[in-house]
C-alpha positions in Angstrom: 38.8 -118.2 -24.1 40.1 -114.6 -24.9 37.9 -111.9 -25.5 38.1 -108.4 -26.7 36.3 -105.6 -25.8 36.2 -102.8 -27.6 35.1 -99.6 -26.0 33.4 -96.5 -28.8 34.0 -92.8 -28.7 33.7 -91.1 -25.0 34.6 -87.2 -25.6 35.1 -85.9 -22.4 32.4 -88.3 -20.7 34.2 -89.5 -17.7 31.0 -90.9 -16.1 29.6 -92.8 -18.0 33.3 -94.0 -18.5 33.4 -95.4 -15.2 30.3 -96.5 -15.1 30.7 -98.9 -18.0 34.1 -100.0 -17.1 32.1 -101.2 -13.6 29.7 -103.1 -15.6 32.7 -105.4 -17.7 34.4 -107.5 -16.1 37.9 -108.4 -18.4 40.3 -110.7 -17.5 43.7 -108.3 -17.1 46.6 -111.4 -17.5 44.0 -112.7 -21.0 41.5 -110.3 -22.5 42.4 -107.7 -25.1 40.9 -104.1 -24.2 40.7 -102.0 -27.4 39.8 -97.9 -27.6 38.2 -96.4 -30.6 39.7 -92.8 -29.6 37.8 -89.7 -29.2 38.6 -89.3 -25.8 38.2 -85.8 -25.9 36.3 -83.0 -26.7 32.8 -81.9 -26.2 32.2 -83.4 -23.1 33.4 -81.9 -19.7 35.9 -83.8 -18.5 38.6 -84.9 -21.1 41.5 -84.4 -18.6 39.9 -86.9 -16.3 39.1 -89.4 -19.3 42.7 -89.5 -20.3 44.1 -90.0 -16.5 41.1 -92.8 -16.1 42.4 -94.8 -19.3 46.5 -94.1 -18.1 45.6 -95.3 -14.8 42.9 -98.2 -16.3 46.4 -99.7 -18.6 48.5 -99.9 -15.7 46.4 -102.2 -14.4 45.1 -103.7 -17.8 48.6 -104.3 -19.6 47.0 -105.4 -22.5 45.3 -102.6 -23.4 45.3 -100.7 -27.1 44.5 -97.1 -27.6 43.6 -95.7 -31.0 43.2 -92.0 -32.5 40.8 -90.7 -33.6 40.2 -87.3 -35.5 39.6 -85.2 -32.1 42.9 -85.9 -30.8 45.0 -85.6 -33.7 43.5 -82.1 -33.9 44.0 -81.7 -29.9 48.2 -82.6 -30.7 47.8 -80.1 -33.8 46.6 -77.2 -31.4 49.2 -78.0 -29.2 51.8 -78.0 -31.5 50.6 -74.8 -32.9 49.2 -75.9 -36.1 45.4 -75.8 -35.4 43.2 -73.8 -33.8 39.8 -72.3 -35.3 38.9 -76.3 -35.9 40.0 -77.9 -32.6 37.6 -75.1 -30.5 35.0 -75.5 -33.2 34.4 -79.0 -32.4 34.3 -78.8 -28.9 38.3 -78.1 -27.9 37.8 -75.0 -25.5 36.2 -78.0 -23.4 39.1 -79.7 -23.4 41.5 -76.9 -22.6 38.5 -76.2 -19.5 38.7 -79.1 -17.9 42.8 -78.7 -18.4 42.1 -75.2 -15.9 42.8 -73.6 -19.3 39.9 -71.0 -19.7 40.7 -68.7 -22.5 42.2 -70.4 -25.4 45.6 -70.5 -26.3 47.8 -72.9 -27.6 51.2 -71.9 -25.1 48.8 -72.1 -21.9 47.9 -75.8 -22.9 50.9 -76.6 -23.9 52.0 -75.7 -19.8 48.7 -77.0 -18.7 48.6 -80.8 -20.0 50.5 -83.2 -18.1 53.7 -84.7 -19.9 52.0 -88.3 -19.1 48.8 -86.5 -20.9 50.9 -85.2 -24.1 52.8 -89.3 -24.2 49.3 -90.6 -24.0 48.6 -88.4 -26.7 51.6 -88.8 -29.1 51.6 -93.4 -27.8 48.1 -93.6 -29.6 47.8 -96.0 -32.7 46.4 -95.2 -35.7 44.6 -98.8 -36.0 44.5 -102.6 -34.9 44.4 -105.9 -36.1 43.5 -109.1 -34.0 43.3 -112.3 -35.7 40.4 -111.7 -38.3 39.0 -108.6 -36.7 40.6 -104.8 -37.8 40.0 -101.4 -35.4 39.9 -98.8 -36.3 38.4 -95.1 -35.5 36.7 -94.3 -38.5 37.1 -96.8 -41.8 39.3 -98.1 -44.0 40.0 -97.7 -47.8 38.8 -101.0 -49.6 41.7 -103.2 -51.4 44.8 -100.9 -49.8 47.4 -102.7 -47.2 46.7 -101.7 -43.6 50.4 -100.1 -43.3 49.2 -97.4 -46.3 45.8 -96.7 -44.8 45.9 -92.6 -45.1 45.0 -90.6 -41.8 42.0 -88.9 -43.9 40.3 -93.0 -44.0 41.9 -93.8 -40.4 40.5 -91.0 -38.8 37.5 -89.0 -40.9 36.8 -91.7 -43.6 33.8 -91.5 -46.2 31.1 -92.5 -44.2 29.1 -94.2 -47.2 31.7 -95.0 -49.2 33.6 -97.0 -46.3 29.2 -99.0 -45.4 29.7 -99.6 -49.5 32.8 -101.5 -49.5 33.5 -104.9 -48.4 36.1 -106.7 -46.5 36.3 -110.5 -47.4 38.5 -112.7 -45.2 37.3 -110.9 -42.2 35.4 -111.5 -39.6 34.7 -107.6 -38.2 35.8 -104.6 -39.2 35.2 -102.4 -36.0 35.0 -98.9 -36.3 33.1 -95.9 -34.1 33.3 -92.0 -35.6 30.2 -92.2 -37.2 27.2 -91.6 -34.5 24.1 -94.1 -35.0 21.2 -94.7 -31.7 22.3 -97.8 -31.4 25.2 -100.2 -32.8 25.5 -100.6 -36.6 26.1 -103.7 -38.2 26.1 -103.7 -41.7 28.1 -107.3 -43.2 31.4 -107.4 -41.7 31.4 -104.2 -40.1 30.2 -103.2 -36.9 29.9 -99.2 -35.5 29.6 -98.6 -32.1 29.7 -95.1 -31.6 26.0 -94.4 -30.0 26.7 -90.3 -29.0 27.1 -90.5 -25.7 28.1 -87.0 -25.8 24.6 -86.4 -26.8 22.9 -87.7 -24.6 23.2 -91.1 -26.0 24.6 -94.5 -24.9 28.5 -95.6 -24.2 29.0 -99.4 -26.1 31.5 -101.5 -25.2 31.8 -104.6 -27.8 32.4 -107.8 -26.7 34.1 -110.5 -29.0 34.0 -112.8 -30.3 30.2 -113.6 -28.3 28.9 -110.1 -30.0 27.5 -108.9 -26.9 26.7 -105.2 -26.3 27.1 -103.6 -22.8 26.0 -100.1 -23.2 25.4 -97.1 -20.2 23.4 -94.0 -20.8 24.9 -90.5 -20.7 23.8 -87.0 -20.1 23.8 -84.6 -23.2 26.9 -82.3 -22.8 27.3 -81.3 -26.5 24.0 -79.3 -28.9 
């Protein structure tokens, strides 16, 4: 039987990354791999993050990546049309592990790799599987998926999005929103558990609802 497994928001955690990519065990040729984005930021090591999940879809075809609000910020600064946001939320960590020490935007630009910047520019804004939806942050109740706005897709209203509801499905999967351990609140489950804080890593497994999780260090106040 197929399964998905949805992996929450790593920021620059390429440990714990590994580690809970040891600890699943997905079947490349039938299982659906899903990413909730936030790749970056905050944590120490977003350039090894994105090569680890470049490398990890070579050899897991079926993979799907999402963004999330840190790297449409990181293409903004890159394309010169963000800056004072991107390094308030943890960018200059990003252009660090990039060998880019003080920030600006040409130097990054040189410094990312062209399969980095693809990566980058490839990732969806959301997914739907059978009866399940993912997505990085929320959705806005009663509107098509196709006209989902990138302020619901990748910031959302955190209460508004636990207030609505979703009949017809089975999950609405989200991560964004950092909670000690997974949310699940109706149809909607959150699995973003802060490991950039010192937190946990969740990977999702569906359709059994089973919760593999890895602790991480705190890299981020």
């Amino acid at each position: 039987m197929e399964k998905i497994y949805v992996i929450g928001d790593i920021h620059g955690c390429h440990d714990p990354l590994k580690r809970l990519l040891a600890k699943i065990n997905p079947d490349p040729a039938l299982d659906r791999l899903v990413f909730l984005g936030d790749y970056v930021n905050r944590g120490p090591q977003s350039k090894q993050v994105i090569s680890e999940l470049i490398e990890f879809k070579q050899c897991f075809p079926r993979t799907i990546f999402l963004k999330g609000n840190h790297e449409e910020m990181f293409l903004q600064y890159l394309n010169g049309q963000e800056d004072a946001l991107f390094l308030e939320v943890g960018g200059l960590a990003t252009l660090q592990s990039y060998g880019v020490i003080v920030p600006d935007a040409r130097q990054a630009l040189l410094a990312v790799p062209e399969s980095h910047r693809q990566f980058l520019m490839s990732l969806l804004p959301c997914w739907e599987e059978d009866q399940y939806v993912f997505v990085h942050a929320g959705l806005e109740q009663g509107r098509h998926l196709a006209l989902q706005s990138p302020e619901w897709l990748y910031w959302a209203d955190h209460d508004r999005f636990l207030r609505q509801d979703f009949p017809g499905l089975k999950g609405v999967i989200f991560g964004h929103f950092v909670q000690e351990q997974p949310l699940i609140l109706g149809n909607k489950v959150g699995i973003d558990c802060g490991a950039v804080y010192g937190g946990q890593l969740v990977c999702l497994i569906l359709p059994d609802m089973e919760f593999v999780m890895v602790e991480s260090s705190a890299y981020w106040p």
